[in-house]
PASEBA-1860 file (N, C-alpha, C; in nm, 3 decimals):
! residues 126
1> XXXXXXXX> 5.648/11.963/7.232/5.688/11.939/7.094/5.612/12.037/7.004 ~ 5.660/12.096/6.892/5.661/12.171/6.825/5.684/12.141/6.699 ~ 5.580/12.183/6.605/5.594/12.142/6.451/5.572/12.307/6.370 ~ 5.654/12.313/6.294/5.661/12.430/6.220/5.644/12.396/6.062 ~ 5.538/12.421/5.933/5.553/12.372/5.891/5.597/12.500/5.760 ~ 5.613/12.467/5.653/5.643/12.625/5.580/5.723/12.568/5.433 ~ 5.674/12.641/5.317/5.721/12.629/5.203/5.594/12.641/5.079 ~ 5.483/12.645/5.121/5.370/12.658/5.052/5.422/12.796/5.012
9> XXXXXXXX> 5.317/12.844/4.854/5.279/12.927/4.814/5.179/12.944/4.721 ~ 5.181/13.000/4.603/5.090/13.038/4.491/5.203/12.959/4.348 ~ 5.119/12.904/4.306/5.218/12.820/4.182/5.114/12.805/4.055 ~ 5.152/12.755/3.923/5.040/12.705/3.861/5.050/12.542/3.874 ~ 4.951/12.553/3.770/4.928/12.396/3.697/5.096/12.315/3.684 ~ 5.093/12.203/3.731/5.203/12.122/3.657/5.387/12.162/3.733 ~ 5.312/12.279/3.818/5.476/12.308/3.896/5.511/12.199/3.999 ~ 5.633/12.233/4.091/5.677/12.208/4.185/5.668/12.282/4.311
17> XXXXXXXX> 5.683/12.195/4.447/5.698/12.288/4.558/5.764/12.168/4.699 ~ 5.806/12.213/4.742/5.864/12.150/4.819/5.846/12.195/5.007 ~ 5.747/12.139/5.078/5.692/12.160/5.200/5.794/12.110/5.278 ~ 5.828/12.179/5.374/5.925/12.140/5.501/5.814/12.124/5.670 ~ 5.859/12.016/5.726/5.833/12.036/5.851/5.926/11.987/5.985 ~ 5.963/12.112/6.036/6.059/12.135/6.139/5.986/12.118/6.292 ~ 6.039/11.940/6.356/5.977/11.948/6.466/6.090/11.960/6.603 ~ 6.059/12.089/6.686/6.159/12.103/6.770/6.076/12.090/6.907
25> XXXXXXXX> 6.148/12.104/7.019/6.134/12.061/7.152/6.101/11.921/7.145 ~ 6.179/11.805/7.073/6.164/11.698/7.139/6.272/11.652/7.182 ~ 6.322/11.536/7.241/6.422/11.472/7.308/6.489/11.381/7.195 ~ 6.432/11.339/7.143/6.412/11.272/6.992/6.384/11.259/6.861 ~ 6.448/11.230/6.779/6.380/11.231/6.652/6.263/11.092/6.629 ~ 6.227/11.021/6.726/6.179/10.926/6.690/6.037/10.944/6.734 ~ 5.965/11.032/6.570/5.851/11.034/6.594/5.777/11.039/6.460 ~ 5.689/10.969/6.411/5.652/10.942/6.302/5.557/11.050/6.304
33> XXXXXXXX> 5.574/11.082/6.103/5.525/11.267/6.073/5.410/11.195/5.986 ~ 5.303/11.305/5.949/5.257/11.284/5.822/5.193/11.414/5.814 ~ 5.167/11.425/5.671/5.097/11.523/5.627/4.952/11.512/5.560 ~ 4.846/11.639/5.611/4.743/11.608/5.602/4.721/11.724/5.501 ~ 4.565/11.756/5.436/4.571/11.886/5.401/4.414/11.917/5.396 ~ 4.382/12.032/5.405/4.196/12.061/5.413/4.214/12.215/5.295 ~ 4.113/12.155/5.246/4.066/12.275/5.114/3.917/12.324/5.154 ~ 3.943/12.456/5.116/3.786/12.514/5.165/3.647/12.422/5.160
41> XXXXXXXX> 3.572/12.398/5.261/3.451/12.337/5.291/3.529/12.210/5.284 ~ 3.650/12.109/5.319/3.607/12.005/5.279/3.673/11.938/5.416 ~ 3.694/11.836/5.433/3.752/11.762/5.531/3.879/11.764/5.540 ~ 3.928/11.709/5.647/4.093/11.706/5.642/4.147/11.589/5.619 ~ 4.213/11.595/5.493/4.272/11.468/5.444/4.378/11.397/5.445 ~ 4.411/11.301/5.421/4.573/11.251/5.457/4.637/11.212/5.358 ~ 4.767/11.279/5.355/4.843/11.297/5.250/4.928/11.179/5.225 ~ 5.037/11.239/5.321/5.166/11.143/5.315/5.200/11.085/5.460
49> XXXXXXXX> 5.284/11.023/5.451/5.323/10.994/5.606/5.462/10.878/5.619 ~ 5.539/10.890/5.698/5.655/10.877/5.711/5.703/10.833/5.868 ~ 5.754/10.673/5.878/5.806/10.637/5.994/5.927/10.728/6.058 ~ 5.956/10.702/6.199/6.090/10.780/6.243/6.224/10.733/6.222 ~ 6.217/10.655/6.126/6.396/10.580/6.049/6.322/10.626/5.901 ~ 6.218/10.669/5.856/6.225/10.654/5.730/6.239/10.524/5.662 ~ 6.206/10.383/5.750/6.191/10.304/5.635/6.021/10.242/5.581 ~ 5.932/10.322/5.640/5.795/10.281/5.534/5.758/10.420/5.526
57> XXXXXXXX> 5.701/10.455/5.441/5.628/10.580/5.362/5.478/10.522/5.345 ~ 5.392/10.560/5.340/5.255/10.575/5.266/5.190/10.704/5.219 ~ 5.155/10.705/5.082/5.110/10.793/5.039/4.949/10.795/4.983 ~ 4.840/10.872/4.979/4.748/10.850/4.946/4.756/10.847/4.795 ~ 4.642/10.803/4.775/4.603/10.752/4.616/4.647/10.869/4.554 ~ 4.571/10.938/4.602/4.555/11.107/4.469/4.675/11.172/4.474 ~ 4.763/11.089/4.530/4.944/11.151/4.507/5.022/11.093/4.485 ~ 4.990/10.946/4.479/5.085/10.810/4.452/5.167/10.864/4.333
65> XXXXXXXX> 5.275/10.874/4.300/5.345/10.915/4.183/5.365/11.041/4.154 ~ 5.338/11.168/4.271/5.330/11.315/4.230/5.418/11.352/4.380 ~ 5.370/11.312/4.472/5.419/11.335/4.575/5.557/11.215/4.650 ~ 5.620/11.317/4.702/5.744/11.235/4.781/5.781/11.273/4.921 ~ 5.708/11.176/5.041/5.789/11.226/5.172/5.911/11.209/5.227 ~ 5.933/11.236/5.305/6.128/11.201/5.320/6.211/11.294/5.463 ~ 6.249/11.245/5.526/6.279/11.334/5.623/6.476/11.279/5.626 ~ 6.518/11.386/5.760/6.663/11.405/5.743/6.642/11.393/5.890
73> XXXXXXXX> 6.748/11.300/5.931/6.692/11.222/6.052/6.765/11.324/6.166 ~ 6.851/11.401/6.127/6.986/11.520/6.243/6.911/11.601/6.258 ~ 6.847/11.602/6.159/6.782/11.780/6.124/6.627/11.783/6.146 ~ 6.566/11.643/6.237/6.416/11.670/6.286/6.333/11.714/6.143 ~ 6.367/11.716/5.995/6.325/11.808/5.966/6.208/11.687/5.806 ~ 6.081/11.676/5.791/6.027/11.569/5.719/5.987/11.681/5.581 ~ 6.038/11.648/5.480/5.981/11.716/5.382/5.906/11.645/5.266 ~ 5.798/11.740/5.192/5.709/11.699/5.092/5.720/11.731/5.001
81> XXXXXXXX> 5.784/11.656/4.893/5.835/11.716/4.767/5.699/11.707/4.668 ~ 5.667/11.799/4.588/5.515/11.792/4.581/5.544/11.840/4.452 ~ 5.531/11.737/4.321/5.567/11.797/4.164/5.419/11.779/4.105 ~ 5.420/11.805/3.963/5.304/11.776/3.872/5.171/11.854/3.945 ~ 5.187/11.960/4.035/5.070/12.022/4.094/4.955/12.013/4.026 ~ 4.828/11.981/4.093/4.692/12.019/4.013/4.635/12.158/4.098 ~ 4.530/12.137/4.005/4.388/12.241/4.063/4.352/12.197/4.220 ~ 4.324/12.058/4.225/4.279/12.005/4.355/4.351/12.002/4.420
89> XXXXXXXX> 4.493/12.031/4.464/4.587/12.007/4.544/4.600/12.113/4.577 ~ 4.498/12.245/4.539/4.504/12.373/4.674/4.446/12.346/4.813 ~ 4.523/12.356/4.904/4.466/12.282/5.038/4.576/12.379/5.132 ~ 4.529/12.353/5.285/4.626/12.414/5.386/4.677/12.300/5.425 ~ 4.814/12.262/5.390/4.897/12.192/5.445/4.909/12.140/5.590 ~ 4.887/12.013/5.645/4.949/12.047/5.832/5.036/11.922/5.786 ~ 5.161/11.935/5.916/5.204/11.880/5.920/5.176/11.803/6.109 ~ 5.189/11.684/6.129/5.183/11.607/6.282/5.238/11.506/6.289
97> XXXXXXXX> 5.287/11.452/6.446/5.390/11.368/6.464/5.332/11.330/6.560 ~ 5.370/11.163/6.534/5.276/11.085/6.607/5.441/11.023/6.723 ~ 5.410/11.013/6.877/5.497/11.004/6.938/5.579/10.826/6.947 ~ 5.511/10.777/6.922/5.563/10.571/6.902/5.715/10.595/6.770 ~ 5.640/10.674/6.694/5.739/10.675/6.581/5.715/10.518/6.435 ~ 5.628/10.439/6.467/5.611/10.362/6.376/5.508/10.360/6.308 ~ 5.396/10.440/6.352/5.209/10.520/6.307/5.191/10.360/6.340 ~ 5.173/10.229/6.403/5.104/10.169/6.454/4.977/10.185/6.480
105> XXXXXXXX> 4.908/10.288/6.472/4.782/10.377/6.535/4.696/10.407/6.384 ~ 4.818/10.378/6.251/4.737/10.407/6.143/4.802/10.568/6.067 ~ 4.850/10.523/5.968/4.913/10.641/5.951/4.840/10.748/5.841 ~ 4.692/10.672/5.854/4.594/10.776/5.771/4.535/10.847/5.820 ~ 4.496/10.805/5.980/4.402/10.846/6.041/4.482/10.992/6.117 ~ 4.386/11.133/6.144/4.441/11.241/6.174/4.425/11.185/6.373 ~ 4.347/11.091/6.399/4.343/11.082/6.559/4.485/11.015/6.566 ~ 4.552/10.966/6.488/4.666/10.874/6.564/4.801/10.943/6.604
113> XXXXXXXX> 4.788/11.093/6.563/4.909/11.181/6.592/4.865/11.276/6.684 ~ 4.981/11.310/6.790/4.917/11.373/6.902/4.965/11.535/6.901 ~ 5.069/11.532/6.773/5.115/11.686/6.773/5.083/11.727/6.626 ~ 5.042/11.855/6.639/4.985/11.950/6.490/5.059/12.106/6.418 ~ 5.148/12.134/6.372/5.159/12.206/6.334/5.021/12.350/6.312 ~ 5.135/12.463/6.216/5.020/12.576/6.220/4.912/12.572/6.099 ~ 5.001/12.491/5.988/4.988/12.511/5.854/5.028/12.559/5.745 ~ 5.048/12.585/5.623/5.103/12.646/5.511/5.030/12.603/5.383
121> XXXXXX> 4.947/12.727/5.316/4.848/12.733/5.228/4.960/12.705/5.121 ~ 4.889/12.575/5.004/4.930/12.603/4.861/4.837/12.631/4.800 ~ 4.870/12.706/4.721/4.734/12.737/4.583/4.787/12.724/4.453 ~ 4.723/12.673/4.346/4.773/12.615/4.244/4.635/12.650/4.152 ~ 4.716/12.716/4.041/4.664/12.808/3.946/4.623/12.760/3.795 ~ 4.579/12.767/3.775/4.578/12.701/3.597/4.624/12.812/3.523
END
């Protein structure tokens, strides 16, 4: 299994961006995604995250109302619609898919997913 993740760039204050992650070589779509992100010196944090029907989402605090996950269930494909950008939300994106498909395992924690994407840097400008 294979996660590709891609749509980051350079933006300012207050934009939009919209992160895609494309997971191929599986047999299935039934594998619950989430997104994490790490900013220079700091830990790797957990973003968003998304069952394999798409019916529970969790989002962390510092995005509750800015961020939106969402996937397209034909198309393997989970995206992060990411508006109202700040300063702190420059980070390297990953995207991972946890194989149960329901994050049972915790859908904050980065141990409960067993596949990792490469990454995709946003930077956000004032």
């Amino acid at each position: 299994v294979q996660l590709q993740a891609s749509g980051g760039g350079l933006v300012e204050a207050e934009a939009s961006l919209r992160l895609s992650c494309v997971i191929s070589g599986a047999r299935s779509s039934k594998y619950g995604v989430g997104w994490f992100r790490q900013a220079p010196g700091k830990e790797r944090e957990f973003v968003a995250a998304i069952t394999w029907n798409g019916a529970y989402t969790y989002e962390a605090d510092s995005v509750k109302g800015r961020f939106t996950i969402s996937r397209t269930y034909a198309e393997k494909t989970v995206y992060l619609q990411m508006d109202s950008l700040k300063l702190e939300d420059t980070a390297v994106y990953y995207c991972a898919a946890e194989k149960g498909g329901y994050l049972r395992n915790g859908a904050r924690s980065p141990s409960a997913y067993e596949y990792w994407g490469q990454g995709t840097l946003v930077t956000v400008s004032s």
